[in-house]
C-alpha positions in Angstrom: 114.7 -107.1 5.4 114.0 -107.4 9.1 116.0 -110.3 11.3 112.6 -112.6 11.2 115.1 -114.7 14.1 114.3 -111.6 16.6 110.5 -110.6 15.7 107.3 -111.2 17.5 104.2 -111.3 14.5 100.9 -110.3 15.6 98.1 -111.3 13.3 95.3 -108.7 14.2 91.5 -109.0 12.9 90.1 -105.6 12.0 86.8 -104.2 11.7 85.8 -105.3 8.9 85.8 -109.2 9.2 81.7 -109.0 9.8 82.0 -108.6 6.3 83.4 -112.0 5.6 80.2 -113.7 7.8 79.2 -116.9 7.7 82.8 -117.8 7.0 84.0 -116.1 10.0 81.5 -116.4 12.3 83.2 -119.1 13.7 86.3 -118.5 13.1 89.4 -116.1 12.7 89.8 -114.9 9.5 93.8 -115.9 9.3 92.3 -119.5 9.8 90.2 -119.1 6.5 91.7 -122.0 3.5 92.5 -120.3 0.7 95.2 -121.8 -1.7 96.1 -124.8 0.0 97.0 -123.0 3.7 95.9 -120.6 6.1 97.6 -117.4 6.7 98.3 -118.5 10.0 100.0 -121.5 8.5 101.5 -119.6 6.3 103.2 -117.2 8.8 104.1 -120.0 10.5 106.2 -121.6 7.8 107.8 -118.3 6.2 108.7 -117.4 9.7 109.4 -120.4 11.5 111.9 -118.7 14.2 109.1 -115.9 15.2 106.8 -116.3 17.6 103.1 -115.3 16.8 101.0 -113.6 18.7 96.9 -113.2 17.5 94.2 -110.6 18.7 90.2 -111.7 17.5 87.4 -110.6 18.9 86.3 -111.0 22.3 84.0 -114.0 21.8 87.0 -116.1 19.4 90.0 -115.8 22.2 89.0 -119.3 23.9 88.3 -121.2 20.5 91.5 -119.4 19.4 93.8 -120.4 21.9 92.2 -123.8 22.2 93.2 -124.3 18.2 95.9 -122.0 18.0 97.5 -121.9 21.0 99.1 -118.6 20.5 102.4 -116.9 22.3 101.7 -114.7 25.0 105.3 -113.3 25.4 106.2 -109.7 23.5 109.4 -108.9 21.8 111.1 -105.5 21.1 110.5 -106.3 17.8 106.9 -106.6 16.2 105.5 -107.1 12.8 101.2 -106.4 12.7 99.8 -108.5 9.8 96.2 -107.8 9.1 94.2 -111.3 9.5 92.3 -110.5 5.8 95.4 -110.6 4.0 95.0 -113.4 1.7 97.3 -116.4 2.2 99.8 -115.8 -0.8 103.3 -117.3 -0.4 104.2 -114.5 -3.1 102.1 -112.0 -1.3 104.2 -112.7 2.0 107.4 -112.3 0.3 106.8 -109.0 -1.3 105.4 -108.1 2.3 109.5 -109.4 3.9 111.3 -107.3 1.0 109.3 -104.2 2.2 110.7 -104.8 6.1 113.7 -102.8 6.1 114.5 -102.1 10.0 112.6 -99.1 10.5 109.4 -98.5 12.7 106.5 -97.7 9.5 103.2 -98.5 8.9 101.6 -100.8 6.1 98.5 -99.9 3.5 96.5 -101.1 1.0 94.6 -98.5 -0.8 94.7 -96.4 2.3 93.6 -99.2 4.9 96.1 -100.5 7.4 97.3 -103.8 6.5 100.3 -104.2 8.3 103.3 -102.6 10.7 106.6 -103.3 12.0 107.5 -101.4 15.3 110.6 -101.5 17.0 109.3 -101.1 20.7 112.6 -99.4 22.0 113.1 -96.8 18.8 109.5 -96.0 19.5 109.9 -95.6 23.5 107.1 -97.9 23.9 106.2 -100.7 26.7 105.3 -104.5 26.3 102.1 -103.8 28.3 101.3 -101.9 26.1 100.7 -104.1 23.2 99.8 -107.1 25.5 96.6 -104.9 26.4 95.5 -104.0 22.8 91.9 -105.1 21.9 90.9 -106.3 18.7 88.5 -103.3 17.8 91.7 -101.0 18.8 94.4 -102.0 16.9 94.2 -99.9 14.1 93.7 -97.0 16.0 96.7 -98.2 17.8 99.0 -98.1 14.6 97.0 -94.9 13.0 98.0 -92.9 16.7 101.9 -93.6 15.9 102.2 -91.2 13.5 104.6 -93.5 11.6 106.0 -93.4 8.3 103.6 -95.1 5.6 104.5 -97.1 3.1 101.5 -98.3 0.2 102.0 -101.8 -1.2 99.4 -103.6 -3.6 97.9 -106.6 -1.9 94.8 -109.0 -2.3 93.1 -108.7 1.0 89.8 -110.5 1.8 87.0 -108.0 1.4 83.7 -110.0 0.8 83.4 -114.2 1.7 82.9 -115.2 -2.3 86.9 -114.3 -2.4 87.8 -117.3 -0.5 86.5 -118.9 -4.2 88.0 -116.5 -6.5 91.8 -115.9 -4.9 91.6 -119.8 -4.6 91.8 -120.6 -8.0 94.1 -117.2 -8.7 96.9 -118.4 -6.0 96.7 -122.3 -5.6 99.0 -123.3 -8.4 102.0 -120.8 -7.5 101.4 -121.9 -3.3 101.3 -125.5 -4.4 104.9 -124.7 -5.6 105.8 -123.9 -2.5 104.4 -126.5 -0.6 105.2 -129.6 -2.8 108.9 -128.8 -1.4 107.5 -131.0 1.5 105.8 -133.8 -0.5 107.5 -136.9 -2.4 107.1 -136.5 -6.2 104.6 -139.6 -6.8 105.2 -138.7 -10.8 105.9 -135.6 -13.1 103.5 -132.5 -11.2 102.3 -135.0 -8.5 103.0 -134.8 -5.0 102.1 -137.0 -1.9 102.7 -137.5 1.6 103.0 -140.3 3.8 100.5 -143.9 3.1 99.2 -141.9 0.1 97.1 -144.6 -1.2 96.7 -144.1 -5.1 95.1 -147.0 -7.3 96.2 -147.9 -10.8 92.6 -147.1 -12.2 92.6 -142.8 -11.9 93.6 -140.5 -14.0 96.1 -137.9 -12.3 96.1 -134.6 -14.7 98.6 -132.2 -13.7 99.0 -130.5 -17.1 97.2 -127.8 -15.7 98.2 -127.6 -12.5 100.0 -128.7 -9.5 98.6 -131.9 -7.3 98.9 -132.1 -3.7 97.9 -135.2 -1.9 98.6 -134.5 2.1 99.0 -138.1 4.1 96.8 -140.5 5.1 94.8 -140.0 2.2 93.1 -142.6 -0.4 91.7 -142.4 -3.6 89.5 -145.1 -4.7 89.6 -146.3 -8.5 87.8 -144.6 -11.5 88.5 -140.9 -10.3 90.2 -137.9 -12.7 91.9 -135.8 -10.5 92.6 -132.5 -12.5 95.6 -130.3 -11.2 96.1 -127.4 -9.9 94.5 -129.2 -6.6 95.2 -129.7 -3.1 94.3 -132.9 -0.8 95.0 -132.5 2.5 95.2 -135.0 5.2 93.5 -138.1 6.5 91.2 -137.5 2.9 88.9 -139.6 0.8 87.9 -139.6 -2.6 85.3 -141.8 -3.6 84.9 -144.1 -6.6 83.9 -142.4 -10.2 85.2 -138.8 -8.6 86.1 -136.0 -10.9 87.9 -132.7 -9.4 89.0 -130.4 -11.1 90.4 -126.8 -11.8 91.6 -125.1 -8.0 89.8 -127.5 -5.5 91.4 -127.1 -2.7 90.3 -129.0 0.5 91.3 -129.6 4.0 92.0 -132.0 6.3 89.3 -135.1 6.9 87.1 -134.4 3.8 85.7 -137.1 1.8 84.7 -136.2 -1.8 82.4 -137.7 -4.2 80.7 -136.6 -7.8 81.7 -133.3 -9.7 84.0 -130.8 -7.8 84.8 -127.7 -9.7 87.2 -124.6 -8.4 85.7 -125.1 -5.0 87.3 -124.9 -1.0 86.0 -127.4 1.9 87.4 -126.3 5.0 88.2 -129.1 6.2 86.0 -132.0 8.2 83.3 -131.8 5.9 81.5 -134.1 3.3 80.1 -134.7 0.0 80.2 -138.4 0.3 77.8 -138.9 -2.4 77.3 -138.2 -6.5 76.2 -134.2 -7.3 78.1 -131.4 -8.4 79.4 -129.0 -6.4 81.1 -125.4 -8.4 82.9 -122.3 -7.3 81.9 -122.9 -3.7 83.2 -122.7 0.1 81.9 -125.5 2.4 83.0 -124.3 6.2 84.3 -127.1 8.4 81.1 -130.1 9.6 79.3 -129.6 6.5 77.7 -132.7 5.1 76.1 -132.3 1.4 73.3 -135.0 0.7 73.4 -137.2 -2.3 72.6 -135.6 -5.6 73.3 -132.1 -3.8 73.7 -129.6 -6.8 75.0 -126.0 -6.6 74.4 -123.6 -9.6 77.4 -121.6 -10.5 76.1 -120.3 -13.6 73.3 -118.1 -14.3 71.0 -119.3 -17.6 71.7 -115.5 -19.5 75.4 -116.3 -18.4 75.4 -112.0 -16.5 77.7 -111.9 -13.5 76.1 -113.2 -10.4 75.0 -111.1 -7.1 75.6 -111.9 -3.9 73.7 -111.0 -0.7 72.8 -108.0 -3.5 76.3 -107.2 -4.6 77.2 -108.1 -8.5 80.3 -109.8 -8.0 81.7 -108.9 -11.6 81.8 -113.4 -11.2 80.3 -115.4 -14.4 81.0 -118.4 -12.4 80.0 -118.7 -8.6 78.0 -121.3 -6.9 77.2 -121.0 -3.1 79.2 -120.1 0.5 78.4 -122.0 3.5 78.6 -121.5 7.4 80.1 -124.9 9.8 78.1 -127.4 10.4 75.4 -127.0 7.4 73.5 -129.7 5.8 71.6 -130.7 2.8 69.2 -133.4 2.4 69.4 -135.7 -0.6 68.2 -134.2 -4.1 68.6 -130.8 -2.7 69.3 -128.2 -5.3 71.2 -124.7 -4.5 70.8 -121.2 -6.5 73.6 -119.8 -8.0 75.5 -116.9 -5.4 73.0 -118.2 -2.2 74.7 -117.7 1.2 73.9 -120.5 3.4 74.7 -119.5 7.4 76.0 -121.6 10.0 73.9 -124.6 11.3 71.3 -124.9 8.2 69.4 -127.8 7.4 68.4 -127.6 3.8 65.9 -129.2 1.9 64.6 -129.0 -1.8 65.1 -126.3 -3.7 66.9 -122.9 -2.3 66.0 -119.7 -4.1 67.1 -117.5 -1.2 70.3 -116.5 1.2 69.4 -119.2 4.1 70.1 -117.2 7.5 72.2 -119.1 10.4 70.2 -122.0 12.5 67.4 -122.1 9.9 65.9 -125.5 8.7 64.9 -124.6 5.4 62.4 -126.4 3.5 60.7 -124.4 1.2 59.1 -126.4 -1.0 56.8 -128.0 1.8 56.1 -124.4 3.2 58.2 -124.7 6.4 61.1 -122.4 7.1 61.7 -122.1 10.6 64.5 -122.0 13.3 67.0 -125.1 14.3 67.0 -124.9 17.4 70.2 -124.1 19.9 70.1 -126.9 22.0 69.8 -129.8 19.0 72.7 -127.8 17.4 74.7 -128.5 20.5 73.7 -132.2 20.6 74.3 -132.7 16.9 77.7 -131.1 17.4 78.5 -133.6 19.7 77.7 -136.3 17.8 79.6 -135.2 14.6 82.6 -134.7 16.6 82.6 -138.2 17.8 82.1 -139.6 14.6 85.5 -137.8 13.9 87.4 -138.9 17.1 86.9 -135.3 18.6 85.5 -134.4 22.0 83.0 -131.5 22.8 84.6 -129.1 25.0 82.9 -126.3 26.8 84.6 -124.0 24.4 83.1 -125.6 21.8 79.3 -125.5 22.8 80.1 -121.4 24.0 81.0 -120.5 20.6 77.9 -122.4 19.4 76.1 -120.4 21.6 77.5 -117.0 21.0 77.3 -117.1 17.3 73.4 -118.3 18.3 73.2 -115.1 19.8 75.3 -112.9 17.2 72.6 -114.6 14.2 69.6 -113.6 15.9 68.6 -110.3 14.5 69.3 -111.8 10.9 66.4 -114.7 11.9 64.2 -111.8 12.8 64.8 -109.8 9.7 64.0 -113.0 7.7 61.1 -113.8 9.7 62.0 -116.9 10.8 60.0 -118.1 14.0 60.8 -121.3 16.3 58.9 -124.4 15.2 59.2 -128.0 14.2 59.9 -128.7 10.9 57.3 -130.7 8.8 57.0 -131.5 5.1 53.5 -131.2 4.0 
């Protein structure tokens, strides 16, 4: 294996991380939860003496180094790690034990996942890596005509993944992380101020729990392992999750939660049931909000008109989506970013749409009350609007227009008749 003391890692997006919208719409696709960490995260822990380096798209590299704040300086040594690849502790490892010194490529069934270059084996300048794009790189590492090695590894192909490689890899990563928890009791790990009543029920026959710090769960709840908790949490009263939830810092939980991710900053504050889902980050689920995850002839569910070979698959949704109360969600439905929903949603809901249906009103939310809303959700939170912020609002405004004119949705106010 490689010296990871004297390596530069470069987590690159590709070209096919449009194929993971909403979820990345908004963000780079090594920041996507999956398992309990990011692959950012990730990286950074299984390498801590590397410096990392990332290349997104054009219209990510403020957001990105406002969140990320990534390392500009190149060493002689680099290791390329494809953004998709899901974040697997295992899947890392068997990546390091393939590193053996030597300048070679990386694929996956023919795609280019990976490479490790030594820049002075391959006569090659700094500049020249400092100057890649992110719609170049693999061209970049195809062009070096270097040796190719194939290794089997899950990689992100389509967004309902994030719910399926969950529940496959969040027991084995909480192994690795409760090395940095306090074991609470036998298969239950917590952080710091962990607050943990006498009146749950904490189930880790079938999994791992992991309780980040700052977090509090209210009495009456059955917390079913293998599930993750991250910081600054809540979990209301009468709460049941279960089987690979996995949630991210600043949630607060109510009702049923089955095998589903929440980014992180989001809410379901309130009694429903939520199932094989993704909730991006500033989502906020109404009370009695209900997704389907199971179709009534129990056939494997299609989304965005691909059978996902799933029996069990509720809905994905974009940042900063809503619900009203009572709403109800059909099984596989896409749900963009910035969607008010209300009543009953039979369809894939388009991003900046204020969807209600049921009263004969679908019709666009508009830019500028996006940007105001923002504002006030991230001040509920302690967080200020920057001008990155409201630009990456805007852009992905921009990006999601052609999908509101293929859906026919027209600006208007929204009214319930």
């Amino acid at each position: 294996m490689t010296n990871k003391k004297s390596m530069k890692i470069i987590l690159f997006e590709d070209n096919q991380v449009k194929n993971l919208y909403p979820i990345t719409l908004t963000r780079p696709s090594f920041g996507i939860l999956c398992g309990g960490i990011t692959l950012f995260d990730l990286v950074k822990k299984e390498f801590p003496d590397s410096q990392i380096g990332l290349i997104v798209r054009d219209y990510l590299i403020q957001s990105v180094e406002q969140k990320y704040k990534p390392t500009n300086q190149t060493d002689n040594k680099i290791l390329f790690l494809n953004a998709r690849i899901v974040p697997s502790f295992e899947v890392i490892k068997k990546l390091s034990k393939k590193l053996i010194g030597k300048s070679q490529v990386i694929k996956h069934q023919k795609q280019i996942i990976g490479a490790y270059l030594d820049l002075k084996e391959l006569g090659l300048a700094a500049a020249k890596i400092d100057q890649l794009k992110q719609a170049d790189v693999e061209k970049f590492l195809a062009g070096l005509k270097l040796k190719n090695i194939e290794i089997d590894l899950p990689i992100f192909d389509q967004p309902w993944q994030v719910v399926t490689y969950n529940e496959e890899i969040l027991n084995a990563n909480l192994n690795e992380l409760k090395n940095d928890y306090y074991e609470k009791q036998p298969g239950v790990f917590v952080g710091k101020n962990v607050k943990l009543p006498k009146e749950i029920v904490l189930n880790s026959s079938h999994g791992l729990i992991v309780i980040g710090s700052n977090t509090e769960v209210l009495p009456f709840c059955h917390l079913v392992g293998p599930l993750y908790l991250g910081n600054n949490c809540l979990v209301r009263e009468f709460t049941v999750l279960k089987y690979s939830c996995c949630f991210g810092d600043v949630c607060k939980v109510a009702g049923e939660i089955e095998a589903s991710v929440m980014q992180g900053f989001t809410n379901k504050n309130h009694y429903g049931f939520l199932g094989y889902s993704y909730l991006g980050e500033w989502v906020n689920l109404g009370a009695g909000t209900v997704t389907s995850n199971l179709k009534n002839n129990y056939s494997s569910i299609r989304m965005s008109g691909v059978d996902t070979s799933c029996q069990f698959l509720g809905s994905i949704f974009g940042d900063y989506s809503r619900t009203a109360v009572n709403s109800t969600i059909y099984t596989g439905k896409v749900i963009g970013v910035n969607c008010h929903l209300y009543g009953t949603i039979t369809t894939d809901v388009p991003s900046f749409t204020n969807y209600a249906k049921d009263f004969n009103c679908v019709v666009e939310f508009s830019l500028d009350k996006s940007i105001d809303l923002q504002k006030i959700v991230f001040a509920r939170r302690g967080k200020s609007q920057t001008k990155t912020d409201i630009d990456l609002l805007k852009k992905v405004f921009e990006l999601t227009t052609t999908d509101r004119k293929l859906n026919k949705i027209k600006k208007g106010k929204i009214l319930f008749r």
